[in-house]
Each structure stands twice: as structure tokens, then as C-alpha cells.
C-alpha positions as CSV (number, residue, x, y, z in Angstrom):
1,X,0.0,0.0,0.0
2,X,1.2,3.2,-1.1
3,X,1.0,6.3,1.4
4,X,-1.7,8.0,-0.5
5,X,-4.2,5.2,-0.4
6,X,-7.5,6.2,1.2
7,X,-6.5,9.9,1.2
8,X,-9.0,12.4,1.0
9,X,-9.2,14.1,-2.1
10,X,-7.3,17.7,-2.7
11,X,-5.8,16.9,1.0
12,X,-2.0,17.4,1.0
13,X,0.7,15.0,2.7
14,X,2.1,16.6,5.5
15,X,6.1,15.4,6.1
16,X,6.6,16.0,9.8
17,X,10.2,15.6,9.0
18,X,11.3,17.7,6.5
19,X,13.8,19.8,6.9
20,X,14.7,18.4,10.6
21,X,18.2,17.3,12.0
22,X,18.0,14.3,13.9
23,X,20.2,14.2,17.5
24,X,21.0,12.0,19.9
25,X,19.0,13.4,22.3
26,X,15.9,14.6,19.8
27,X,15.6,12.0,16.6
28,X,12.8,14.7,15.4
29,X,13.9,17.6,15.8
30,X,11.8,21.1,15.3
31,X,12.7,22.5,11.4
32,X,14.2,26.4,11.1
33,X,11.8,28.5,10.8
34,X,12.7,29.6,7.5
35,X,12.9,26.1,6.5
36,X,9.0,25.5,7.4
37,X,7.8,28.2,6.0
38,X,8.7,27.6,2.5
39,X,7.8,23.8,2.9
40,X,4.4,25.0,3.5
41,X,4.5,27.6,0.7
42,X,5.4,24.5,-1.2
43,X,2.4,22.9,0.2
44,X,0.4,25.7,-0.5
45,X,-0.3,26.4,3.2
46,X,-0.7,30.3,4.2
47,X,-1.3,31.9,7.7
48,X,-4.9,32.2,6.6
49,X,-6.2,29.2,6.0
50,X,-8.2,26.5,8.0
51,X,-6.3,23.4,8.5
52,X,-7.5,19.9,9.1
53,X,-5.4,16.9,10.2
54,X,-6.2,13.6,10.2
55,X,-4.0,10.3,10.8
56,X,-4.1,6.8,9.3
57,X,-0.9,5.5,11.3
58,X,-1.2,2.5,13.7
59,X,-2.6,4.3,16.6
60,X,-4.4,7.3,14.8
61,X,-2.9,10.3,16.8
62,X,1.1,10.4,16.8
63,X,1.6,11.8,13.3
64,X,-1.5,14.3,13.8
65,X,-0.8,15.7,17.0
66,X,3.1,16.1,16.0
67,X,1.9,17.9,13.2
68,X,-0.7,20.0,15.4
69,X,2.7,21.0,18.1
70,X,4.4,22.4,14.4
71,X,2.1,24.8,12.9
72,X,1.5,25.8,16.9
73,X,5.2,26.4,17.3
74,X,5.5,28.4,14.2
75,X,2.2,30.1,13.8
């Protein structure tokens, strides 16, 4: 199964990890501010809009909430 199978329509794929630096102490990392913003300019993602996140991994929340503590940090 490929990552995009039962994805919802026009919804993008969010990469919690892009642009992080993996440690020793923190193997994910936050991303440079500058960094994230143009990952979600890539994603077409502005300041303005209404985002929804959903999760298909194992447990359901992991991947969302992570992604929930990002756009927080750097909103």
C-alpha cells in the first residue's frame, strides 16, 4: 500500500520531518523557521487558512498531533 491510499481528495501529505536534524537526544527535531515556511508555501499552506489533520498511522494520533505541536510552534 502506497501512502496515498485512502486519502482524502485535494488533502496534501504533510512530512513531519522535512527539513529536521535528527540528534541523539531529539531523533525529530523542530525545522528552522525559514525552513518551514517555505515547505508549506510548497504545500500551499498560508497563515490564513483552515487546516484539518487527520492520521491513518497504527494508533491514529502520533503523526497528527506532532503535526498539530508544528504549525503551533511556528504560527
Amino acid at each position: 500500500a502506497n501512502i496515498f491510499s485512502g486519502h482524502i481528495p485535494n488533502a496534501r501529505y504533510f512530512d513531519q520531518l522535512e527539513h529536521t536534524t535528527p540528534t541523539q537526544f531529539l531523533p525529530r527535531g523542530l525545522p528552522d523557521v525559514k525552513s518551514f515556511e517555505e515547505y508549506m508555501g510548497r504545500l500551499g499552506v498560508s497563515n490564513t487558512d483552515h487546516i484539518v489533520l487527520y492520521d491513518r498511522s497504527a494508533n491514529g494520533l502520533f503523526a497528527a498531533a506532532r503535526a498539530w505541536f508544528l504549525f503551533k510552534v511556528y504560527r
